[in-house]
Backbone as a chain_set.jsonl record, in Angstrom:
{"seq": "XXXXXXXXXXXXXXXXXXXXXXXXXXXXXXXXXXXXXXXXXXXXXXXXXXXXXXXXXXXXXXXXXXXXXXXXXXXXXXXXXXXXXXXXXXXXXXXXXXXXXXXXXXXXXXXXXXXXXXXXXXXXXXXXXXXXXXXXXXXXXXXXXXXXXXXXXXXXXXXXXXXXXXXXXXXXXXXXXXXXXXXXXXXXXXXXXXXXXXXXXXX", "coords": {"N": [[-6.635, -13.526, -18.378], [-4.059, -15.353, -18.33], [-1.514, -16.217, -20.746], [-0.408, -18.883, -21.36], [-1.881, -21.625, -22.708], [-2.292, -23.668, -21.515], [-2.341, -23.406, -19.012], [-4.151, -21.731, -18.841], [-6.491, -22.828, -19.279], [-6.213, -24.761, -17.071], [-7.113, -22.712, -14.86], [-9.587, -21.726, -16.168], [-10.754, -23.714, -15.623], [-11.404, -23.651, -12.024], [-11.386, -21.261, -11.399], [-13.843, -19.185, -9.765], [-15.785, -16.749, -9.873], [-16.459, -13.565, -7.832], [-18.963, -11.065, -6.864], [-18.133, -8.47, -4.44], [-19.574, -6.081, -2.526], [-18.941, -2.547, -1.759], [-17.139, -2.306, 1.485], [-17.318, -4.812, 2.689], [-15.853, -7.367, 4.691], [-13.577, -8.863, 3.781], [-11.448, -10.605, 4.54], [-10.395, -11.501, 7.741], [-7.792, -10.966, 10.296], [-6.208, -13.778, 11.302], [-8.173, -16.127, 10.51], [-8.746, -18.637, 8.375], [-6.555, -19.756, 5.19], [-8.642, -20.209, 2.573], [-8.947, -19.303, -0.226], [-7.589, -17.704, -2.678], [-7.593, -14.243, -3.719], [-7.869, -12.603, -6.727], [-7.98, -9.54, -8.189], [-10.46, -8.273, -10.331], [-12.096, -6.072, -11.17], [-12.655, -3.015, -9.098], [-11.628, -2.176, -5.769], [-8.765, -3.556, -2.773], [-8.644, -2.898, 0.443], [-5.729, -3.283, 2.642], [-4.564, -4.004, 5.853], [-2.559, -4.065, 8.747], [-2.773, -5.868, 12.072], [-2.092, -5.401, 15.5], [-1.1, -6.786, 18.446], [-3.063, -6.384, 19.951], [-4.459, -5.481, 19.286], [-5.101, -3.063, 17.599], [-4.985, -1.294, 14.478], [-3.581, -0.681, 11.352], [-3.155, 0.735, 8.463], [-1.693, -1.0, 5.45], [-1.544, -1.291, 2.377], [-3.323, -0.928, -0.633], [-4.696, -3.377, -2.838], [-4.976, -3.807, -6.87], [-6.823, -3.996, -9.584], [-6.017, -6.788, -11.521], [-3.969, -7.634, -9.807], [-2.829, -9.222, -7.384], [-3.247, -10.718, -3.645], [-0.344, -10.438, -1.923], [0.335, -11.876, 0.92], [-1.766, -13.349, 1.326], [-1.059, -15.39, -0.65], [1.859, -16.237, 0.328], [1.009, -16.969, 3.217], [-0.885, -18.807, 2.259], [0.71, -21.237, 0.843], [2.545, -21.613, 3.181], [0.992, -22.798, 4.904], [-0.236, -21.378, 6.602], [-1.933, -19.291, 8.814], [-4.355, -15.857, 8.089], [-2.459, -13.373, 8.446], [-3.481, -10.605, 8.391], [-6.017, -8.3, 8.036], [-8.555, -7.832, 5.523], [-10.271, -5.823, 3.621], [-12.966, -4.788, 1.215], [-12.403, -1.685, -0.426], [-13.494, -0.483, -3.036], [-17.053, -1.269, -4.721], [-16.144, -4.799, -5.643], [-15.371, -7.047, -8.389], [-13.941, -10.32, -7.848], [-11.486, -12.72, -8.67], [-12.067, -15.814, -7.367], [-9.16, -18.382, -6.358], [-8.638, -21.829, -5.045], [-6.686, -22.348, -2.76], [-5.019, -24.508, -3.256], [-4.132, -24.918, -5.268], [-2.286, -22.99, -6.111], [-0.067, -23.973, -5.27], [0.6, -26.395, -7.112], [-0.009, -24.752, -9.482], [2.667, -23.998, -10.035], [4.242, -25.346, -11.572], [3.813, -24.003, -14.365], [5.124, -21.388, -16.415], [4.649, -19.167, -16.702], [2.68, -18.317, -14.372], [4.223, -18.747, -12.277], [6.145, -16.266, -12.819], [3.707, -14.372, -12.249], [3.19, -14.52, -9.703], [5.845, -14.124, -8.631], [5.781, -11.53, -9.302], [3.9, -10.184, -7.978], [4.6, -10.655, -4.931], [7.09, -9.248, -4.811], [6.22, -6.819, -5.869], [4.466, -6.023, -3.796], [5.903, -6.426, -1.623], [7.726, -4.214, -1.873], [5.93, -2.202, -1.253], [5.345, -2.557, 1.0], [8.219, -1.828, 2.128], [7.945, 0.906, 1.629], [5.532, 1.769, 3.127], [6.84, 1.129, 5.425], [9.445, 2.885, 5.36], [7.516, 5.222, 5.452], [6.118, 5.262, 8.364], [8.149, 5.457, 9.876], [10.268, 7.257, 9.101], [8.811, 9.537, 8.319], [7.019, 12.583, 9.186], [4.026, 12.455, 10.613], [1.352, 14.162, 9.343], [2.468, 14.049, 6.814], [2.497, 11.167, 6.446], [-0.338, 10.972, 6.854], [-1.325, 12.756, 4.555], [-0.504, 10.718, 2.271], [-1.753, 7.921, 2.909], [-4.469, 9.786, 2.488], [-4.229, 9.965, -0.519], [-3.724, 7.234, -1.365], [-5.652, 6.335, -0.736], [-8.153, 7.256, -2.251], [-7.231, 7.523, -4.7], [-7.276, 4.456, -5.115], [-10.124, 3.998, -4.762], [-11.024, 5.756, -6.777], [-12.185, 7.832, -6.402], [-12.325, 11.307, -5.404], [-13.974, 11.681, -3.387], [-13.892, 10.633, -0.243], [-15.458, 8.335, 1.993], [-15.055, 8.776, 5.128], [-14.768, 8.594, 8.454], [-13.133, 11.382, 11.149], [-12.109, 9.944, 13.157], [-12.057, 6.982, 12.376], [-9.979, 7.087, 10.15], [-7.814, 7.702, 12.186], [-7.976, 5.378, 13.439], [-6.786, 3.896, 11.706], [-4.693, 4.932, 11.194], [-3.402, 4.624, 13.469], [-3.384, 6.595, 15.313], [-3.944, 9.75, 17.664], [-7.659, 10.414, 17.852], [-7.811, 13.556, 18.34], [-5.484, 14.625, 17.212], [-5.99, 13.764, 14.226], [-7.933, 15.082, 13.516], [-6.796, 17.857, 14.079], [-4.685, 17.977, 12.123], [-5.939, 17.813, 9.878], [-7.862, 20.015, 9.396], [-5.363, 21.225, 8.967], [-4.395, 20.748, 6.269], [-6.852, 21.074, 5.221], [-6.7, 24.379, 5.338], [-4.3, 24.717, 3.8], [-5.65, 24.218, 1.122], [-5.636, 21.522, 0.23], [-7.469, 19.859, 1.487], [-10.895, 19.248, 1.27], [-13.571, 19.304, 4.198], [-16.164, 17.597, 5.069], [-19.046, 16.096, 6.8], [-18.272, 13.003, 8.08], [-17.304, 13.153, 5.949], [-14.215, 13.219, 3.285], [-12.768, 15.3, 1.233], [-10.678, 15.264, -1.44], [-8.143, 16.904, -3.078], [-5.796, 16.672, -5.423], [-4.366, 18.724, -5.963], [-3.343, 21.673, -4.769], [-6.61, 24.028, -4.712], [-7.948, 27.313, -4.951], [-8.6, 29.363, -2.787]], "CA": [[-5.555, -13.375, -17.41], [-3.022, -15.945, -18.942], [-1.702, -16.706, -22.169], [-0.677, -20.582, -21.747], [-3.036, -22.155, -23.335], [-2.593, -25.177, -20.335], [-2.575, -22.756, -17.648], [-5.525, -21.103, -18.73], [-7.544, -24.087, -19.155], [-6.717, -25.082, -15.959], [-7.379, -21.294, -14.192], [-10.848, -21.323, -16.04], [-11.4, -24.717, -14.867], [-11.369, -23.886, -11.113], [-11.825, -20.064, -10.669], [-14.926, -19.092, -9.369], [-16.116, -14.798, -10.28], [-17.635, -13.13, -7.034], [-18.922, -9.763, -6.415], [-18.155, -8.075, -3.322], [-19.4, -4.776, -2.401], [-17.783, -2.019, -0.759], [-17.204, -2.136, 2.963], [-16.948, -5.683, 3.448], [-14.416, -7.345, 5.411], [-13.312, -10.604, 2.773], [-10.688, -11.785, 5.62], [-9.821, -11.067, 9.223], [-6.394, -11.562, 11.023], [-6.474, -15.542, 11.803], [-8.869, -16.974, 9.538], [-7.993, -19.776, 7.456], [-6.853, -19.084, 3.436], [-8.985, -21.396, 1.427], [-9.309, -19.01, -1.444], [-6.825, -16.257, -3.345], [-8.397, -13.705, -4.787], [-7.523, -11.68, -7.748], [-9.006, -8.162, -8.324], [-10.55, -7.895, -11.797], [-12.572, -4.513, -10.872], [-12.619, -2.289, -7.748], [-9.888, -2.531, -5.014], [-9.076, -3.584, -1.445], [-7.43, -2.486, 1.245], [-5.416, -4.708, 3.413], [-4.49, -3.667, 7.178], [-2.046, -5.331, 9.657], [-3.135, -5.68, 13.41], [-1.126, -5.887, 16.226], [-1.727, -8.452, 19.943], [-3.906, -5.4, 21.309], [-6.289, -5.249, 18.498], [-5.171, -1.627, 16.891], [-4.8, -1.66, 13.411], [-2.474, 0.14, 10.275], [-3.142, 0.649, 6.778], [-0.539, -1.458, 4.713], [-1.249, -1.13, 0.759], [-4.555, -1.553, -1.656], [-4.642, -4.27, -4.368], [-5.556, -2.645, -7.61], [-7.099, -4.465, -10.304], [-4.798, -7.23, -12.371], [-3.142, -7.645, -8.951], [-3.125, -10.229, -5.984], [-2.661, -10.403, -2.736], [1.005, -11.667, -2.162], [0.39, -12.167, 2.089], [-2.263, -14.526, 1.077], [0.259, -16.03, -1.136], [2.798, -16.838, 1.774], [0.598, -17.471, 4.106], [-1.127, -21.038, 2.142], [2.107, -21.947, 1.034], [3.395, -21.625, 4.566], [-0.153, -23.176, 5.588], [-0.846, -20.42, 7.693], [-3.677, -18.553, 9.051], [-3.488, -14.66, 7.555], [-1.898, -12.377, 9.084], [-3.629, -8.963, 7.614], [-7.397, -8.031, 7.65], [-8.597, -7.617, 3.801], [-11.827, -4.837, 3.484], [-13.321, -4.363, 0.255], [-12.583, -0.823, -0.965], [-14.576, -0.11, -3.753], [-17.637, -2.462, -5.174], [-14.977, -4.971, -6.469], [-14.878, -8.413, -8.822], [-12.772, -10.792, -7.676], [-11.566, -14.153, -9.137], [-11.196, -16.689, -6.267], [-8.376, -19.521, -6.383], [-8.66, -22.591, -4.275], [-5.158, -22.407, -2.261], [-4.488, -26.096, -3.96], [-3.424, -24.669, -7.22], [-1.102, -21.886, -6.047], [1.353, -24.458, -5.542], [0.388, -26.93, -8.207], [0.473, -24.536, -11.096], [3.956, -23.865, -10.054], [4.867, -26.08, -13.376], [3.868, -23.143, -15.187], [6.371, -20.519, -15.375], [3.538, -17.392, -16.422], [1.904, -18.4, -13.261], [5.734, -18.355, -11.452], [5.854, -15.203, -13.157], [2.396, -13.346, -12.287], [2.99, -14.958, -7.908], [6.439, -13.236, -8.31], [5.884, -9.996, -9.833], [2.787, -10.101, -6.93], [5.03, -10.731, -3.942], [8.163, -8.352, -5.21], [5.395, -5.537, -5.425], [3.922, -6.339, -2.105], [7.867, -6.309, -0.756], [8.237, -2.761, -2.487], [4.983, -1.279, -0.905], [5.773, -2.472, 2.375], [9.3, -1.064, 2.277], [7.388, 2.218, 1.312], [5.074, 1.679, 4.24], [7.615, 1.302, 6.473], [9.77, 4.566, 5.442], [6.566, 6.664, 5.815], [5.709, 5.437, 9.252], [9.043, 5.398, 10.249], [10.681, 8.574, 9.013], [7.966, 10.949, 7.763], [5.832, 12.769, 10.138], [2.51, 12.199, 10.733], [1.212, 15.171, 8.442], [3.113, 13.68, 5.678], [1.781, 9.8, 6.608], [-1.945, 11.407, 6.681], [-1.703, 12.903, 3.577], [0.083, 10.069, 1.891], [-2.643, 7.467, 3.019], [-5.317, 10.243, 1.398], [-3.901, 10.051, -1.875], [-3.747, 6.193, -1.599], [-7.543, 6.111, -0.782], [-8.382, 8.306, -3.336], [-6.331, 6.805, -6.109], [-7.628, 3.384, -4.956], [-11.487, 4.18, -5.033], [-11.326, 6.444, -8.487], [-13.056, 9.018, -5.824], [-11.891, 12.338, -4.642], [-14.358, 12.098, -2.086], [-13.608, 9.561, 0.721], [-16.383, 8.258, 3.789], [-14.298, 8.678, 6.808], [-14.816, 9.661, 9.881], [-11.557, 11.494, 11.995], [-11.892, 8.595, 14.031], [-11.484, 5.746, 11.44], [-8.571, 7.533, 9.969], [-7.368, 8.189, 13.482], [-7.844, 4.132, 14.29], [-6.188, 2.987, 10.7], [-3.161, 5.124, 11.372], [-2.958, 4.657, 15.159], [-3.24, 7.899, 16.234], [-5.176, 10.03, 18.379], [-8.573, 11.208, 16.946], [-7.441, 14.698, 17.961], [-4.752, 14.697, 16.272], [-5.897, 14.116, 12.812], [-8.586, 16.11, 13.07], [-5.855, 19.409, 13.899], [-4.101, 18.187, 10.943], [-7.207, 17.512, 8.375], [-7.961, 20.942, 9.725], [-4.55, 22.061, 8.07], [-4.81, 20.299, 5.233], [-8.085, 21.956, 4.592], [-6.632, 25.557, 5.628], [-3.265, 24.348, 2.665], [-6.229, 24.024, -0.191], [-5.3, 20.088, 0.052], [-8.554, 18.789, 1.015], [-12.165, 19.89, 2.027], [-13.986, 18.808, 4.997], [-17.554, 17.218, 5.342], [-19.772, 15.416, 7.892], [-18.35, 11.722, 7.588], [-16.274, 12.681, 4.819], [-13.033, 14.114, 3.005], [-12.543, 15.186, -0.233], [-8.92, 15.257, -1.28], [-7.245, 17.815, -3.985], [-3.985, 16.235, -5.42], [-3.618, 20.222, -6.458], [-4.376, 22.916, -4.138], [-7.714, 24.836, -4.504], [-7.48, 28.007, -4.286], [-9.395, 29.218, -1.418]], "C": [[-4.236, -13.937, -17.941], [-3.485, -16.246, -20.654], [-1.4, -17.756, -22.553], [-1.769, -21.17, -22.05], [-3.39, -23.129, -21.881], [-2.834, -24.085, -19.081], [-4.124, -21.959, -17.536], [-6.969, -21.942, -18.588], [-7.801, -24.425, -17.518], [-7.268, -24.068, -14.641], [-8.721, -21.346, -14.68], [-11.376, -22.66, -15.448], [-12.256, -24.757, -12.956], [-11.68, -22.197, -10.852], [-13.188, -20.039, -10.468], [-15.074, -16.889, -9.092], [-16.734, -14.953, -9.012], [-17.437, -11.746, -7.151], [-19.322, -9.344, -5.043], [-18.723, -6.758, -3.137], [-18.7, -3.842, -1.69], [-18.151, -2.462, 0.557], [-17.379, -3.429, 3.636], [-15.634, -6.278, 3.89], [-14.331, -9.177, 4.388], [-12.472, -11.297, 3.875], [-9.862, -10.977, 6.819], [-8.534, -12.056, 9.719], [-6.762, -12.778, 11.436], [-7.342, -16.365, 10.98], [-7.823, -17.766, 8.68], [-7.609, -19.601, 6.0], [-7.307, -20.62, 2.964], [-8.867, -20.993, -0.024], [-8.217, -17.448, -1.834], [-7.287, -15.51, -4.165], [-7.42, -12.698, -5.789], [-8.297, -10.609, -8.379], [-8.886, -8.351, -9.877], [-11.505, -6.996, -11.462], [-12.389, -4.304, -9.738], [-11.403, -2.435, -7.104], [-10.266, -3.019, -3.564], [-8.021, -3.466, -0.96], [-7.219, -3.283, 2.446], [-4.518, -3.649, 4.683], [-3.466, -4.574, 8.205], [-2.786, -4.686, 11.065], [-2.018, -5.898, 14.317], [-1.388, -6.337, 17.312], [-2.944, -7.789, 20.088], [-5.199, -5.272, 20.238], [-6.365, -3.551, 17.375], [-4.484, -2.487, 15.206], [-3.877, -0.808, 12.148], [-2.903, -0.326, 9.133], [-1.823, -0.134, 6.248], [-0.165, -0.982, 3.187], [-3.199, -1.922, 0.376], [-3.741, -2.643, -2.811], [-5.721, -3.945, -5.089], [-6.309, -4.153, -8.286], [-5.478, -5.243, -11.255], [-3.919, -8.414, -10.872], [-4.065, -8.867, -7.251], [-2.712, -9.945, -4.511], [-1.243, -11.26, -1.758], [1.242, -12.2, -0.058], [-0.649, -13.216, 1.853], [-1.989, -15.956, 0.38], [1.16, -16.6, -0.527], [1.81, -17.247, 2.506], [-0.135, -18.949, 3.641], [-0.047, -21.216, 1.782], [2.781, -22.181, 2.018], [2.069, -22.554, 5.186], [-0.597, -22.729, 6.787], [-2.221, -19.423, 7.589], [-3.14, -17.046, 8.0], [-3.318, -13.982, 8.891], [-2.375, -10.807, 8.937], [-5.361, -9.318, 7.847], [-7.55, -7.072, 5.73], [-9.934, -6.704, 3.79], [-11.579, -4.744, 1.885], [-13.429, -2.585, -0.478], [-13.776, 0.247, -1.129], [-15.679, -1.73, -4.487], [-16.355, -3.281, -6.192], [-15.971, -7.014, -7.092], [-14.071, -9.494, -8.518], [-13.012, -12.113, -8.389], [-10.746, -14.898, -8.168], [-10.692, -18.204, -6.671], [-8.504, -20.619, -5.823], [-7.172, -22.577, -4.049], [-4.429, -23.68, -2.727], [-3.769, -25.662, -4.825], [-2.07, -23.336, -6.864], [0.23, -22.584, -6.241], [1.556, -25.467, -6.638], [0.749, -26.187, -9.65], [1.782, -24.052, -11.043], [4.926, -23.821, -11.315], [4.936, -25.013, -13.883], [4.112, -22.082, -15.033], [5.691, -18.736, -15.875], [3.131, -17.475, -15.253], [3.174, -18.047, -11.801], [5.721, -16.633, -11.387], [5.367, -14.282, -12.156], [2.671, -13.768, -9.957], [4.29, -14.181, -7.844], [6.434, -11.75, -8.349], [4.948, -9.538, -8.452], [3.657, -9.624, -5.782], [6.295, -9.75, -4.03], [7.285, -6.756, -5.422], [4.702, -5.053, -4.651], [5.182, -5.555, -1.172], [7.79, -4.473, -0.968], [7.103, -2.056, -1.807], [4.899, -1.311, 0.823], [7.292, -1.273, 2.705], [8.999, 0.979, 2.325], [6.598, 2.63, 2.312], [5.877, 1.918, 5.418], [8.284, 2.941, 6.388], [8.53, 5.05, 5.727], [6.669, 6.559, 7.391], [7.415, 5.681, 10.064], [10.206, 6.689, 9.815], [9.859, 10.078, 8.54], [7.238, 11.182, 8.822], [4.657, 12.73, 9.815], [1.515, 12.799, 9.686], [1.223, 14.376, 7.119], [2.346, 12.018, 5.501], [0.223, 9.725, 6.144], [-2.33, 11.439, 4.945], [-1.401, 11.965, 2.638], [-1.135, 8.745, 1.66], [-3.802, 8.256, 3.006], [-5.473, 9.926, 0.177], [-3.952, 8.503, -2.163], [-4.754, 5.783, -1.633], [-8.047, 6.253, -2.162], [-8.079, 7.575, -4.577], [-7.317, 5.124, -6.251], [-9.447, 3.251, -5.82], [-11.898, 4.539, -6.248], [-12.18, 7.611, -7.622], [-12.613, 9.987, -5.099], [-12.849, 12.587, -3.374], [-14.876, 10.811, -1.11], [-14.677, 10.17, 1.907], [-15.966, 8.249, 4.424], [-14.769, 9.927, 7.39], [-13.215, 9.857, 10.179], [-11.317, 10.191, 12.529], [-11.443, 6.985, 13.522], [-10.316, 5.775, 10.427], [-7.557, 7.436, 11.304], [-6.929, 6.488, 13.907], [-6.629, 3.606, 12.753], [-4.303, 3.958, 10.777], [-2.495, 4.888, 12.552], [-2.524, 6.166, 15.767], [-4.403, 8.724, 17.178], [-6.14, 10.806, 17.984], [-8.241, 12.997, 17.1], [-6.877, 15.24, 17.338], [-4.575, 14.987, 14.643], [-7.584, 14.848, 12.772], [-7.205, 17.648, 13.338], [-5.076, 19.359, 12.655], [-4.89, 17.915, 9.63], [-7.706, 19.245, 8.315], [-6.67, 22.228, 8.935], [-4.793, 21.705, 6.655], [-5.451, 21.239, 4.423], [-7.346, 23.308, 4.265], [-4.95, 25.21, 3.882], [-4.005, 23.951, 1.55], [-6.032, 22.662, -0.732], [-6.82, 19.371, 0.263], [-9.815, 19.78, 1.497], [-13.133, 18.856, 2.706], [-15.132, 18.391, 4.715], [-17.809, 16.462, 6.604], [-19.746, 13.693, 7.087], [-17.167, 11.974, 6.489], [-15.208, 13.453, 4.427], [-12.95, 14.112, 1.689], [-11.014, 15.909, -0.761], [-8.897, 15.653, -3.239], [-5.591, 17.03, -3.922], [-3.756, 17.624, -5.964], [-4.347, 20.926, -5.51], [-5.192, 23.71, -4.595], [-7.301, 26.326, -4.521], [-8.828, 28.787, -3.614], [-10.612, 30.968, -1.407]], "O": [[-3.292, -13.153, -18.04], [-4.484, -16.388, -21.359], [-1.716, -18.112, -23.689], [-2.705, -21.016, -21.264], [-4.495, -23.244, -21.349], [-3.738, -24.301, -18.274], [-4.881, -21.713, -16.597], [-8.042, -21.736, -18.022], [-8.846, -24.42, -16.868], [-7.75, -24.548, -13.615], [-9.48, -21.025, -13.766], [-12.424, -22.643, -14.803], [-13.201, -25.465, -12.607], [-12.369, -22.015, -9.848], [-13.819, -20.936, -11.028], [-14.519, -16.121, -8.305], [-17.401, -15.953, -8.744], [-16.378, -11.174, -7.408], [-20.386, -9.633, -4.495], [-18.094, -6.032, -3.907], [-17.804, -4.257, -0.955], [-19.262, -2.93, 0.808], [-17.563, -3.47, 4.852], [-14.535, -5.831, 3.564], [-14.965, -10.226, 4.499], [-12.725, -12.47, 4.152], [-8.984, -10.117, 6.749], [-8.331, -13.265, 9.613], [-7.838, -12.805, 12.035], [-6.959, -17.53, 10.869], [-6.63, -17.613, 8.416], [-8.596, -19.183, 5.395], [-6.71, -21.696, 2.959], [-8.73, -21.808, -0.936], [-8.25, -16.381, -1.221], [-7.466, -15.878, -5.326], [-6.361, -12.183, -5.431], [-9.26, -10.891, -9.092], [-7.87, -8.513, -10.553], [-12.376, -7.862, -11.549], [-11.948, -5.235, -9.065], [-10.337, -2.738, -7.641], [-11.4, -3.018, -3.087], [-6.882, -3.691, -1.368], [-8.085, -3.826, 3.132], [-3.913, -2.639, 4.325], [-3.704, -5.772, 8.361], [-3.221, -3.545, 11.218], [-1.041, -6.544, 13.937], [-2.617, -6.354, 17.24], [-3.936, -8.471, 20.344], [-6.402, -5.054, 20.379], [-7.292, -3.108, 16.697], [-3.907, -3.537, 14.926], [-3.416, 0.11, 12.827], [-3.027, -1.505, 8.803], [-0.789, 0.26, 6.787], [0.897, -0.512, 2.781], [-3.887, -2.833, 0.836], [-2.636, -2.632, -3.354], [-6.877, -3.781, -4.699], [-6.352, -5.204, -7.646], [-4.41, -4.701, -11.541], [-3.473, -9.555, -10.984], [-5.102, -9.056, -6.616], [-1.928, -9.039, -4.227], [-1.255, -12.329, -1.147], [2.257, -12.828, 0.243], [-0.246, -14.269, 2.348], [-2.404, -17.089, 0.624], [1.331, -17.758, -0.908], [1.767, -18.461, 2.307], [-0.07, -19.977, 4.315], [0.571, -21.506, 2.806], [3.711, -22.978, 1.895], [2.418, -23.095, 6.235], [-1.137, -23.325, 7.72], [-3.044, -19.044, 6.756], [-2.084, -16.972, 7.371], [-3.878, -14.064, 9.984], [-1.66, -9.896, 9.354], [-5.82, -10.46, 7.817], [-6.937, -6.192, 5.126], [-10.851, -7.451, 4.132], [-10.482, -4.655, 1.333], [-14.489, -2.269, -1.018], [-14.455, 1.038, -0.476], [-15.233, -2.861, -4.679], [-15.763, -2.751, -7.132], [-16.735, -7.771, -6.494], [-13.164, -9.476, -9.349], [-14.102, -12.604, -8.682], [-9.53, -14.881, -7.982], [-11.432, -19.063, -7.15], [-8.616, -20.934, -7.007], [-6.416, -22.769, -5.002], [-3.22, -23.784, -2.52], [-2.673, -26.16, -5.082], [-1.109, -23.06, -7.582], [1.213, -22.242, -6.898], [2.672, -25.465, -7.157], [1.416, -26.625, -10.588], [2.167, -23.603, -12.123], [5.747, -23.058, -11.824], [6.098, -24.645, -14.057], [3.742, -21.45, -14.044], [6.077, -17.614, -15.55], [3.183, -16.338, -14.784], [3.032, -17.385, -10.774], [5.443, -15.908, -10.433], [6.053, -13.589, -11.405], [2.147, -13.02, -9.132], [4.189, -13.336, -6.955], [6.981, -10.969, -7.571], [5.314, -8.513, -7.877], [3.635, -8.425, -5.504], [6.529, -9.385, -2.878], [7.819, -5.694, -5.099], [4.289, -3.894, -4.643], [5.273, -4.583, -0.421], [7.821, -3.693, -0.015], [7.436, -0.871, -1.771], [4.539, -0.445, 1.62], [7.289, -0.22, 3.343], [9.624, 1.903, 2.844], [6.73, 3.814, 2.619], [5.627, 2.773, 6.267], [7.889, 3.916, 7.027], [8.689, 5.506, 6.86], [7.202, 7.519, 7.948], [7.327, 6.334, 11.104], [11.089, 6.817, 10.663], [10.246, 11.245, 8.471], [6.767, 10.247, 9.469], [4.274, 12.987, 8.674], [0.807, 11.973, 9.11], [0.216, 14.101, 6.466], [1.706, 11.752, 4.483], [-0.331, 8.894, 5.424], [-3.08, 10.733, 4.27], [-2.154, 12.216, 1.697], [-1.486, 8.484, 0.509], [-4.66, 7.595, 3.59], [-6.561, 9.629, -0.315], [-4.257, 8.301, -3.338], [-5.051, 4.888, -2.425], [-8.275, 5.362, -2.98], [-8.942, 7.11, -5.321], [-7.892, 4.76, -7.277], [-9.828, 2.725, -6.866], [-12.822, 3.994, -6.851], [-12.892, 8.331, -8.323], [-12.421, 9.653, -3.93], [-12.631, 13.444, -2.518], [-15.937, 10.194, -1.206], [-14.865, 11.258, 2.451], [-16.392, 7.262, 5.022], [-15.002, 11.123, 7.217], [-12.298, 9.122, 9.816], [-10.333, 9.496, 12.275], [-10.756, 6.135, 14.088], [-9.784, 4.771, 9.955], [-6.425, 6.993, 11.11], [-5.89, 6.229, 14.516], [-5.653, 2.913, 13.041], [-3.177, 3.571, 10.465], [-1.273, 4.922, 12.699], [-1.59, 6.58, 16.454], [-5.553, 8.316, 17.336], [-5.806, 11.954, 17.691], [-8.399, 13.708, 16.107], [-7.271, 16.256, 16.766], [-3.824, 15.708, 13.986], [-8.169, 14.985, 11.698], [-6.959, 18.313, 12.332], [-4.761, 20.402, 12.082], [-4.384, 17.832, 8.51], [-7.908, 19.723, 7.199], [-6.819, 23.389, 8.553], [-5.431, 22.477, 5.939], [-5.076, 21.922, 3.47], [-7.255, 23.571, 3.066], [-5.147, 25.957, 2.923], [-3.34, 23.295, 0.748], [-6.188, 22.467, -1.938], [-7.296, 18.55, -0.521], [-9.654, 20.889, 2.007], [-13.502, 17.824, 2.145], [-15.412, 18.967, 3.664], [-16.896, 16.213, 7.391], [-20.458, 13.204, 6.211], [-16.285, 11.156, 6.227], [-15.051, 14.469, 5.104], [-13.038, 13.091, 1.006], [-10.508, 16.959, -0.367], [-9.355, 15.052, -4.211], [-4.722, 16.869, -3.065], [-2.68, 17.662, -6.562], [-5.568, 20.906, -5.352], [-4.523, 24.563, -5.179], [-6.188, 26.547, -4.045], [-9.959, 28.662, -4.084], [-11.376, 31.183, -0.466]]}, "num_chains": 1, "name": "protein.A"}
């Protein structure tokens, strides 16, 4: 991960490797951060909630990459704010929240927490325009291609309904537009699942 010799010493001193598989939930809105993880295989996808309990896709963390709301939030010594699901079967290397601010000293580690939180910033901002000027259509397919990309799998487990809850919309809805999709050689339907063409098919 690093190339200080001191920083690395003290990063292998204290990380701790786990493997997660897919479809678990690593951290729910309010929980406490004891531990920062860092994807070294698979991915996960991180979610905000809002009072009522509905929920929104935000952004995956790929491999290499951290999660920079877990980042603010122990430095702020706050609970999180985001629910974290496991993707794909992933690696992670967990931090003890002690050292985030400790290895401070060292300015790869400054570095690797800014580049984190400045590409966090940039995927929100990107988040926001979609939900906020693109239509729905455009949002759908947008959070396809982010699945997709994420997993390494053109063919995503969702139900309408768990698309339907992660965008906040109404399950009718994205079924009439998975329904176009399909009929635009963009994706093809299954029972449970979607399999997503970044090139149209032709039919």
């Amino acid at each position: 991960m690093f190339t200080d010799q001191a920083l690395k010493r003290a990063y292998d001193g204290v990380v701790v490797r786990k493997d997660v598989p897919a479809g678990t939930v690593l951290m729910q809105v309010g929980d406490p951060i004891t531990q920062i993880p860092i994807v070294k295989q698979g991915s996960l996808r991180i979610l905000a909630q809002d009072g009522e309990g509905r929920e929104r896709y935000l952004y995956h963390i790929l491999p290499g990459e951290s999660c920079a709301t877990s980042l603010t939030c122990c430095v702020a010594k706050r609970v999180s704010n985001v629910r974290a699901v496991v993707e794909e079967d992933a690696e992670l290397l967990m931090i003890p929240v002690r050292y985030v601010d400790e290895w401070m000293v060292y300015p790869e580690w400054r570095k690797f927490v800014n580049e984190v939180q400045a590409q966090r910033y940039e995927e929100l901002l990107e988040a926001f325009e979609v939900v906020a000027f693109h239509k729905l259509d455009e949002q759908l397919w947008n959070y396809l291609l982010k699945r997709a990309q994420a997993s390494g799998e053109r063919v995503l487990q969702l139900t309408h309904q768990q698309i339907a809850d992660e965008l906040g919309s109404p399950r009718e809805v994205i079924t009439r537009l998975l329904q176009q999709l399909r009929a635009d050689g963009r994706v093809t339907l299954g029972r449970g699942e979607v399999e997503v063409h970044t090139v149209p098919i032709a039919g």
